[in-house]
TIRO-2110 file (N, C-alpha, C; in Angstrom, 1 decimal):
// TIRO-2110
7.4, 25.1, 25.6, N, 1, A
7.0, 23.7, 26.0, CA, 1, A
8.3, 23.0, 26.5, C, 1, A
9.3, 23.1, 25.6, N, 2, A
10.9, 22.6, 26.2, CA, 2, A
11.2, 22.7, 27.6, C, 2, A
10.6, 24.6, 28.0, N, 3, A
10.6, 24.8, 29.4, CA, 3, A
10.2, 24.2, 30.1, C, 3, A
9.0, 23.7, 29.6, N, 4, A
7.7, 22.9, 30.7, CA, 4, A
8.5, 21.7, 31.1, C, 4, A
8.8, 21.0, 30.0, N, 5, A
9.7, 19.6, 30.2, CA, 5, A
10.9, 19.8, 31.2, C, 5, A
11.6, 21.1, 31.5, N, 6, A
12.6, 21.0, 32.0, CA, 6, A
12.2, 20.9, 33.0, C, 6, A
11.2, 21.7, 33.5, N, 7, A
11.2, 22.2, 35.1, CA, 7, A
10.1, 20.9, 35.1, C, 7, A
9.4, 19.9, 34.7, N, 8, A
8.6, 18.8, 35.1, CA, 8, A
9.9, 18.0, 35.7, C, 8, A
11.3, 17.7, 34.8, N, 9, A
12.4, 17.3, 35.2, CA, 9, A
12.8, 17.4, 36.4, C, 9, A
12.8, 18.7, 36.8, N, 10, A
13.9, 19.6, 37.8, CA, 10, A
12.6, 19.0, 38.9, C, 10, A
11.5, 18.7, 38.8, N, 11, A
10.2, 18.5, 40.1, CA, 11, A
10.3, 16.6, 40.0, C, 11, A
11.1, 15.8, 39.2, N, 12, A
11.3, 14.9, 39.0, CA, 12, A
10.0, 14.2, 39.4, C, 12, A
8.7, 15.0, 38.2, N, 13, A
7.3, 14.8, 37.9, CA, 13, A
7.3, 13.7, 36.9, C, 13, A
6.9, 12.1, 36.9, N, 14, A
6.8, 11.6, 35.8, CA, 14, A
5.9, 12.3, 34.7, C, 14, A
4.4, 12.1, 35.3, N, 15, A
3.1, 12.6, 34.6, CA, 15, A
3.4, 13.8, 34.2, C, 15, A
3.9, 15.0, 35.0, N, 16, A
3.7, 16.0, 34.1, CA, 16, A
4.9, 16.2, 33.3, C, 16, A
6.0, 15.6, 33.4, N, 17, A
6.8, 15.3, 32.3, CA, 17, A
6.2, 14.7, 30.8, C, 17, A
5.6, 13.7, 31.4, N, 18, A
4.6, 12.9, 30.4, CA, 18, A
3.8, 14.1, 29.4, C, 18, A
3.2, 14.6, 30.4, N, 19, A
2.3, 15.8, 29.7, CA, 19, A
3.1, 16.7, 28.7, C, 19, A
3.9, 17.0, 29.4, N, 20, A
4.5, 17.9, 28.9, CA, 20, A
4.9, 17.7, 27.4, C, 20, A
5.6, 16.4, 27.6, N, 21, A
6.5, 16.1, 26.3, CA, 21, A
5.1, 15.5, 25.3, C, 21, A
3.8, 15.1, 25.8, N, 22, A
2.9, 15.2, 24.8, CA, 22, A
2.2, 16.1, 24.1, C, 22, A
2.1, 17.8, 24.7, N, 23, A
2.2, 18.7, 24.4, CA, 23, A
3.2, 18.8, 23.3, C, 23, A
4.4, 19.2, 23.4, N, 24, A
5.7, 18.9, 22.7, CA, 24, A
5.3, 18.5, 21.4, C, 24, A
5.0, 17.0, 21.6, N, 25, A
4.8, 16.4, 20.3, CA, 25, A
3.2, 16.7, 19.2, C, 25, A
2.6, 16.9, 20.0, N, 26, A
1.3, 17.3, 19.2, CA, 26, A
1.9, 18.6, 18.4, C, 26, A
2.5, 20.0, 19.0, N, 27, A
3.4, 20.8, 18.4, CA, 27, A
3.8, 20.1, 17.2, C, 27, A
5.3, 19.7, 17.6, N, 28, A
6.1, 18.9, 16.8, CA, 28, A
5.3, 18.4, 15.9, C, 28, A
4.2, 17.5, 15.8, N, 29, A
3.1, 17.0, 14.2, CA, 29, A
2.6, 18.3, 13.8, C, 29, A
2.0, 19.1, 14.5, N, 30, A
1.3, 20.1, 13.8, CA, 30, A
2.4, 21.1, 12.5, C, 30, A
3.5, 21.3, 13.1, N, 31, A
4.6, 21.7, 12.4, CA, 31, A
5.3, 20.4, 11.3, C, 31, A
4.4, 19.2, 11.2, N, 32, A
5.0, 18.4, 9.9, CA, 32, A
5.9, 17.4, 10.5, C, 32, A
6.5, 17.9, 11.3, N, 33, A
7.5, 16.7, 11.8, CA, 33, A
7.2, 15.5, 11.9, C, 33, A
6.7, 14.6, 11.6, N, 34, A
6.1, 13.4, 12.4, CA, 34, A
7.1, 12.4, 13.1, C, 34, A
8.1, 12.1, 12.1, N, 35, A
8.7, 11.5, 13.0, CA, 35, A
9.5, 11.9, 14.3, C, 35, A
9.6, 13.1, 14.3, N, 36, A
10.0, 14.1, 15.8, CA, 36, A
9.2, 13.7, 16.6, C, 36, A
7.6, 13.7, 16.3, N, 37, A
6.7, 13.7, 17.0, CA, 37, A
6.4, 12.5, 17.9, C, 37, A
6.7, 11.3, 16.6, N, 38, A
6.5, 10.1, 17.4, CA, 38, A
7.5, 9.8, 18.4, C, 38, A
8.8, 10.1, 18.3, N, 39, A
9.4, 9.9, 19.6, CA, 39, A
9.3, 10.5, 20.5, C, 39, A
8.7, 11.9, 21.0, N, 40, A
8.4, 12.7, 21.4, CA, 40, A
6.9, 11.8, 22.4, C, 40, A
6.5, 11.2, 21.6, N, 41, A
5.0, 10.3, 22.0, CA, 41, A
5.5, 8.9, 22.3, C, 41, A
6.1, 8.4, 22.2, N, 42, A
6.6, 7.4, 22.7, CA, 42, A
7.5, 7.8, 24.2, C, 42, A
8.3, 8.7, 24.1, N, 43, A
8.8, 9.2, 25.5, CA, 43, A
7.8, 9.3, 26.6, C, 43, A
6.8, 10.0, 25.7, N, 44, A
5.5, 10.7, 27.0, CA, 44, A
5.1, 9.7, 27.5, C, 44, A
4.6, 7.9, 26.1, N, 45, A
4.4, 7.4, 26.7, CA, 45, A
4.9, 6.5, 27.8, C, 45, A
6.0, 6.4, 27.9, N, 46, A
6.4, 5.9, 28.7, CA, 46, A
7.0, 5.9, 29.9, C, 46, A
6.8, 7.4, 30.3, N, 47, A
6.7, 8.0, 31.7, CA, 47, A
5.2, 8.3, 31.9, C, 47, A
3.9, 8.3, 31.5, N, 48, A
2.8, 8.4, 31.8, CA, 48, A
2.5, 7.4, 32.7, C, 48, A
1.9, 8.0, 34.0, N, 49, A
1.1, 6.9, 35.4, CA, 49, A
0.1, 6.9, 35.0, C, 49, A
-0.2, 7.8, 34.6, N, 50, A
-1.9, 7.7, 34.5, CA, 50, A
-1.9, 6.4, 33.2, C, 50, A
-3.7, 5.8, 32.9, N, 51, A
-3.7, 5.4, 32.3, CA, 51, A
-4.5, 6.4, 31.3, C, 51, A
-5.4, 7.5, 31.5, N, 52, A
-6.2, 8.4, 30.7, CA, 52, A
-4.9, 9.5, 30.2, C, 52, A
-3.9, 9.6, 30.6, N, 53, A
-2.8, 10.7, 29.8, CA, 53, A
-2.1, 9.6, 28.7, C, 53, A
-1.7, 7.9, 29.3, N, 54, A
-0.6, 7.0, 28.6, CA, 54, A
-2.0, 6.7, 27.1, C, 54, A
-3.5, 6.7, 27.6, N, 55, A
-4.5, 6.4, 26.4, CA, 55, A
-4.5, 8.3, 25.1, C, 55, A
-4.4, 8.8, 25.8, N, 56, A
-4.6, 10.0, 24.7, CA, 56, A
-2.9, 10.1, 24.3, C, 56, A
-2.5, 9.6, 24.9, N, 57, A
-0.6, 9.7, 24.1, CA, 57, A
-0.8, 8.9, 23.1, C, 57, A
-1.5, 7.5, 23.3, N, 58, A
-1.3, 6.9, 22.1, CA, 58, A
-2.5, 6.9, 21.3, C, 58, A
-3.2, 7.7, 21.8, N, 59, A
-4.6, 7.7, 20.2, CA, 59, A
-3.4, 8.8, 19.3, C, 59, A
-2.9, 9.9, 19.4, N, 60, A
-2.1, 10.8, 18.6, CA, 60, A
-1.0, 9.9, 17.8, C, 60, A
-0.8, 9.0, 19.1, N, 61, A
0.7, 8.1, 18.1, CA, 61, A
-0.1, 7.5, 17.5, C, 61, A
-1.2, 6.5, 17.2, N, 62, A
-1.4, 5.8, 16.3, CA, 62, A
-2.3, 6.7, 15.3, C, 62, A
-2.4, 7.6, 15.6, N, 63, A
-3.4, 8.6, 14.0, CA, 63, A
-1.5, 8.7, 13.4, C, 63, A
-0.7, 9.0, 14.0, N, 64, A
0.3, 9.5, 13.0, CA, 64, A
0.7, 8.8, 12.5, C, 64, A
0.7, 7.3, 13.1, N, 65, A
1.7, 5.9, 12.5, CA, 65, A
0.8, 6.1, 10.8, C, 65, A
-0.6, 5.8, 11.3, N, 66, A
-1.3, 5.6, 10.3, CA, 66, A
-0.9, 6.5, 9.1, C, 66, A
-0.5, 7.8, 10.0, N, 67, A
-0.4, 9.1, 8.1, CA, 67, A
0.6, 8.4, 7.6, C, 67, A
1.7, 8.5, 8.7, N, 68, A
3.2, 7.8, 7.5, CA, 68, A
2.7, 6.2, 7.2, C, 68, A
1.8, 5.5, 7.3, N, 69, A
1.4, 4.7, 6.9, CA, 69, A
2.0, 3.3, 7.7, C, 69, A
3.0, 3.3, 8.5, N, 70, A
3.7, 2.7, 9.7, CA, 70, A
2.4, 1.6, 10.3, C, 70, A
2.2, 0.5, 9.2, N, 71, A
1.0, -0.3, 9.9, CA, 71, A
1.8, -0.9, 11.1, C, 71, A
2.9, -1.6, 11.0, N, 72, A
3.2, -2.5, 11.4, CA, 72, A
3.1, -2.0, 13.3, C, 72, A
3.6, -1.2, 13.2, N, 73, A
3.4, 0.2, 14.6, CA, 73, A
2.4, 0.6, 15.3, C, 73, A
1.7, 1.0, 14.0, N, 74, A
0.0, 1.5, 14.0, CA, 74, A
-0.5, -0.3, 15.0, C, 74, A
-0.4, -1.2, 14.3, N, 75, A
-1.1, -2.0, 14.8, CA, 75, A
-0.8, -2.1, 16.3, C, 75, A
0.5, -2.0, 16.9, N, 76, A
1.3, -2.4, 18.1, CA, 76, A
0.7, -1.6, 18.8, C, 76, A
0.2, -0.1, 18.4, N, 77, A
0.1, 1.0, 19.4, CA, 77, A
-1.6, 0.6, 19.5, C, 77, A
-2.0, 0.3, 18.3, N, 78, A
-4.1, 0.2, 18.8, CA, 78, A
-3.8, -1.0, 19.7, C, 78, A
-3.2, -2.0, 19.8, N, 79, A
-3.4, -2.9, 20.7, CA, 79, A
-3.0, -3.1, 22.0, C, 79, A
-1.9, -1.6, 22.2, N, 80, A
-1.3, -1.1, 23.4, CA, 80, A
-3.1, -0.6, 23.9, C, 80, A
-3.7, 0.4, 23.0, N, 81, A
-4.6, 1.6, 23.3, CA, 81, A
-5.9, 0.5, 23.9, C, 81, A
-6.3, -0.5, 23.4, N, 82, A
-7.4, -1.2, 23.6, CA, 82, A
-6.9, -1.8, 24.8, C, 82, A
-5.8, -2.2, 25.4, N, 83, A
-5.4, -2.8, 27.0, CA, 83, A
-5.8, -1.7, 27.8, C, 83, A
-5.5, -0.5, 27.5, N, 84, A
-5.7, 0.8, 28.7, CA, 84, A
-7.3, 1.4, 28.2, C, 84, A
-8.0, 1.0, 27.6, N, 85, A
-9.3, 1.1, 27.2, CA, 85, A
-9.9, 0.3, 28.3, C, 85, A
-9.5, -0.7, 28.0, N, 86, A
-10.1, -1.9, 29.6, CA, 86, A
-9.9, -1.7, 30.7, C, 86, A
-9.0, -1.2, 30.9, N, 87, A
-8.5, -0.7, 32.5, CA, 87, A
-9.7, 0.4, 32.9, C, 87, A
-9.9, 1.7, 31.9, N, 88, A
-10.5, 2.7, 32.3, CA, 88, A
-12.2, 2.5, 32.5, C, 88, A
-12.8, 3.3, 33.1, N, 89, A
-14.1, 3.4, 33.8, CA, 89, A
-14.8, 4.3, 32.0, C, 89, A
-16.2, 4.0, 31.8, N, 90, A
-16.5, 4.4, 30.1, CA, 90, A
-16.2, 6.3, 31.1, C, 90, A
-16.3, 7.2, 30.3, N, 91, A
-16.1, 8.4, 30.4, CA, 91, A
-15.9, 9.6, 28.6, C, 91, A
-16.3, 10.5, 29.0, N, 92, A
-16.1, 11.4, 27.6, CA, 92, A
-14.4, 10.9, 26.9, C, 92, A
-13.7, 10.7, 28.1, N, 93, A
-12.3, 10.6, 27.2, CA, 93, A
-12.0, 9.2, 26.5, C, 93, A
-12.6, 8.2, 26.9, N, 94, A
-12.9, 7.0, 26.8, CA, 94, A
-13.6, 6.7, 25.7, C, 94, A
-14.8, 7.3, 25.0, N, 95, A
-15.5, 7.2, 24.3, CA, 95, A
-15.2, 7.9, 23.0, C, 95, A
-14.4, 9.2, 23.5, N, 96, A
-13.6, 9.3, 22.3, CA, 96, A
-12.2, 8.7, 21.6, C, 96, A
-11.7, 8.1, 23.1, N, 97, A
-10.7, 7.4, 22.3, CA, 97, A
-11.0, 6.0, 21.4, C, 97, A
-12.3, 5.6, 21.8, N, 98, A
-12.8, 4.5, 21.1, CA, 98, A
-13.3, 5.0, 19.5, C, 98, A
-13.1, 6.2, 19.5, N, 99, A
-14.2, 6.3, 18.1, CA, 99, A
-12.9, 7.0, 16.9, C, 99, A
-12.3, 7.8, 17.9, N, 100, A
-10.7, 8.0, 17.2, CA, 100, A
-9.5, 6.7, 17.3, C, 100, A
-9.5, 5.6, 17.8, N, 101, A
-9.5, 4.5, 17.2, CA, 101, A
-9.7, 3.3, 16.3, C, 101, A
END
């Protein structure tokens, strides 16, 4: 996945940079790291164009704020996630991110 990130770099792809390094981080939590992960999610998010890749970056970042218990964060990121909830048209990914919120 490091590779993916490099050559999304080398194609100077925001999104699938974005993707990439959200990939990365979903890894990175599954393996325990969280806080690896959240920067990792905060990166993605902040090269993501889309608003359906920048909304599923941050449903993962705010499930993890919440494990390490990071309200103050947690709160920042659901109220980042409910602005790009509005933007989007309802849809399967939409309706999940509403319920995993």
């Amino acid at each position: 996945l490091e590779e993916s990130v490099a050559i999304a770099k080398q194609l100077n792809d925001p999104e699938e940079i974005s993707v990439s390094l959200f990939n990365l981080a979903n890894v990175i939590r599954s393996m325990g790291e969280s806080q690896a992960a959240l920067e990792k999610y905060s990166e993605a998010s902040n090269l993501a164009t889309l608003p359906q890749t920048r909304l599923g970056i941050q449903v993962n970042q705010f499930s993890t704020l919440v494990k390490l218990q990071n309200w103050k964060q947690a709160k920042e990121v659901l109220k980042q996630s409910q602005l790009e909830l509005q933007k989007l048209l309802p849809s399967r990914q939409t309706i999940y991110a509403r319920v995993n919120l």
